[in-house]
C-alpha positions as CSV (number, residue, x, y, z in Angstrom):
1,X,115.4,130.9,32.4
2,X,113.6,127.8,33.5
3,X,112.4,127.2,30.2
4,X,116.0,127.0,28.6
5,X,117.3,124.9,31.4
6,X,114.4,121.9,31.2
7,X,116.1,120.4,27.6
8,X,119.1,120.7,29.4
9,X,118.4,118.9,32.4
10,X,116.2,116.2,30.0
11,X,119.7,115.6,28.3
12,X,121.5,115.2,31.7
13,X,118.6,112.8,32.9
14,X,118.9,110.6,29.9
15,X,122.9,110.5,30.8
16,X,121.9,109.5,34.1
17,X,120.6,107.0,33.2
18,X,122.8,105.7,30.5
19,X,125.5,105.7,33.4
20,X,123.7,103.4,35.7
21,X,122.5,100.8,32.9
22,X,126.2,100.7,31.6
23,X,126.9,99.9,35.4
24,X,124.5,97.3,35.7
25,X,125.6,95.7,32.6
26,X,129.2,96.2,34.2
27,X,127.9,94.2,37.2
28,X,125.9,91.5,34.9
29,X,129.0,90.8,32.9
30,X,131.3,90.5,36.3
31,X,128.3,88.0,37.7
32,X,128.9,85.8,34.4
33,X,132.7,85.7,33.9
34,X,132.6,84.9,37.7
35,X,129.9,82.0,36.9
36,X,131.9,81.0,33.8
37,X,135.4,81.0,35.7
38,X,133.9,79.2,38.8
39,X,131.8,76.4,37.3
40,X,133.0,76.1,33.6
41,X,136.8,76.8,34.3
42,X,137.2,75.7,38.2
43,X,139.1,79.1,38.5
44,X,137.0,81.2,40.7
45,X,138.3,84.8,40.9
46,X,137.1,87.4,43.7
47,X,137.6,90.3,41.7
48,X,134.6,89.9,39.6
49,X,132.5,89.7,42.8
50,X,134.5,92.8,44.5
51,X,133.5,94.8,40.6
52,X,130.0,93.8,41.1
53,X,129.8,95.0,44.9
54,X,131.3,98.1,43.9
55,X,129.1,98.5,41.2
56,X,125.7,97.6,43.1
57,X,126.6,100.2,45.8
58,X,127.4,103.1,43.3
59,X,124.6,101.8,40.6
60,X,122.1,102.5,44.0
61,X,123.5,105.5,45.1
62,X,123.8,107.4,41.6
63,X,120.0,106.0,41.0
64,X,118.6,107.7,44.3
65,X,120.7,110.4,43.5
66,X,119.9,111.1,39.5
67,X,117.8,108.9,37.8
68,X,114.3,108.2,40.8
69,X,112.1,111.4,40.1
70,X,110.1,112.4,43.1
71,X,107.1,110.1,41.9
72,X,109.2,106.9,42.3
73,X,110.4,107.8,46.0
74,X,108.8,105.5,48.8
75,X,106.4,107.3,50.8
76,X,103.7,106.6,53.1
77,X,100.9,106.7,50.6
78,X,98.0,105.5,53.4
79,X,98.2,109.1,54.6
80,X,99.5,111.1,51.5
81,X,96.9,109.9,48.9
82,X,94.0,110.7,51.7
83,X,94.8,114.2,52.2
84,X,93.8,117.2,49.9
85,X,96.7,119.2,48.2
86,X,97.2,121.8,51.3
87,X,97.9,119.1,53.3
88,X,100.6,117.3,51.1
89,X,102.4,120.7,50.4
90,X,102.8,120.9,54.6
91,X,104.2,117.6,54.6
92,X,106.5,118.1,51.7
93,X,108.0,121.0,53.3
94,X,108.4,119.3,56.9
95,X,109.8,116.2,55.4
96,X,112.4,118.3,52.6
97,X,113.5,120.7,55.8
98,X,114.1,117.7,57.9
99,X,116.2,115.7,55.4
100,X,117.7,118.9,54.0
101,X,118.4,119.7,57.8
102,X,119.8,116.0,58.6
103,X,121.8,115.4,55.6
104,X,123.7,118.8,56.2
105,X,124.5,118.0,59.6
106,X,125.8,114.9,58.8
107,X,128.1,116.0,55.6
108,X,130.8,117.3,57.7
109,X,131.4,113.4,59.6
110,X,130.6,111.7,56.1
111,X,133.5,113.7,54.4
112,X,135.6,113.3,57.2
113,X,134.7,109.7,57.2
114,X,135.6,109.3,53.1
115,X,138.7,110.9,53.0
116,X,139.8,109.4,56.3
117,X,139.6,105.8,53.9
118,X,142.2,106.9,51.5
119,X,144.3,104.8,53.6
120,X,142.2,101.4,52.8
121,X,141.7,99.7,49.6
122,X,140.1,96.7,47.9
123,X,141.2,93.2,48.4
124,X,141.5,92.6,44.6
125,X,141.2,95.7,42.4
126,X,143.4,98.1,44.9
127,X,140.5,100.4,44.5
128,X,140.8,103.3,47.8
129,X,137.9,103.5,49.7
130,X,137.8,107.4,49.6
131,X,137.1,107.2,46.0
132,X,135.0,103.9,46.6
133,X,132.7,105.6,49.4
134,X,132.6,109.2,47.4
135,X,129.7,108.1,45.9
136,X,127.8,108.9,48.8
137,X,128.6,112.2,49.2
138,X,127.1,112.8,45.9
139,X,123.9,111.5,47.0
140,X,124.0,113.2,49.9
141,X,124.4,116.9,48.4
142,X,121.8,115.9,45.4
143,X,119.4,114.9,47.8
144,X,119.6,118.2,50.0
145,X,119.5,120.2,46.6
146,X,116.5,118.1,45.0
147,X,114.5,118.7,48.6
148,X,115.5,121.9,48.4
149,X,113.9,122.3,44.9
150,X,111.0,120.3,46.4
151,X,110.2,122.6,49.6
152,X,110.6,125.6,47.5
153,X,107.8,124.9,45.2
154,X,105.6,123.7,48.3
155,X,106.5,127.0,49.8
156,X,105.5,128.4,46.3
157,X,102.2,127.0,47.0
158,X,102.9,124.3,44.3
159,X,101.7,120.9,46.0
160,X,103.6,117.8,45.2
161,X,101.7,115.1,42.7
162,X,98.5,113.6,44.2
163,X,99.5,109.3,44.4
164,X,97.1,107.7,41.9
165,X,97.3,103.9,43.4
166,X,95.9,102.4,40.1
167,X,99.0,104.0,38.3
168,X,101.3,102.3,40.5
169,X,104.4,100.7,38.5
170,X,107.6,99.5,38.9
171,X,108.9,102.7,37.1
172,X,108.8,100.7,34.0
């Protein structure tokens, strides 16, 4: 089963990421009409610069969300990268059970909180906030299931990648 799935889930990465580049090419195009209107035209326009706030807090979101493996996550590599692989499974599944425990206990208020917007929208682009700020509650229930997935296989006994500092990138 989990062999069929992995091309599958390849194919929905590379979409993942297709999304959020089209969104920061969105944004970069917003950020030059707004240059080109303000300074070559003397005509600024806010709606380019509401588009490219929208899109910076959705291109983050869906990033953390689909597109960061667990490799690319911050951590506090001082004390991961000293400790053996026992050690990094136990703090894999203390870490995933208390954001998996967090995260749940706060999706009740957050969806209260995003449908409660629907009566707010944008300034320019009449965009609702519900639909603005649902973004998060994607993050929030990909998160709980990718650190569910993550304490699974350290309860599995499978111990999370050792951090290799002289392999350190941007992600690039």
């Amino acid at each position: 089963m989990i062999a069929f799935a992995r091309p599958i889930g390849l194919w929905l990465a590379r979409r993942a990421e297709n999304v959020a580049a089209g969104m920061l090419a969105a944004m970069f195009l917003a950020f030059l009409l707004q240059i080109i209107f303000r300074y070559a035209l003397n005509l600024p326009i806010g709606w380019t610069h509401e588009l490219s706030v929208i899109l910076w807090v959705w291109l983050v979101l869906w990033g953390a969300a689909f597109v960061l493996t667990e490799r690319e996550e911050i951590r506090f590599d001082i004390i991961y990268g000293a400790v053996g692989p026992g050690p990094r499974r136990i703090m894999c599944i203390i870490t995933g059970t208390a954001l998996v425990l967090l995260y749940l206990v706060s999706l009740p208020a957050v969806v209260d909180y995003v449908t409660f917007m629907k009566v707010q929208s944008t300034a320019y682009l009449k965009i609702r906030f519900d639909l603005l700020f649902s973004i998060y509650i994607v993050f929030v229930i990909a998160t709980v299931i990718r650190y569910i997935w993550l304490s699974w296989q350290a309860l599995r006994g499978v111990a999370p990648d050792e951090f290799d500092p002289t392999k350190a990138s941007s992600g690039i």
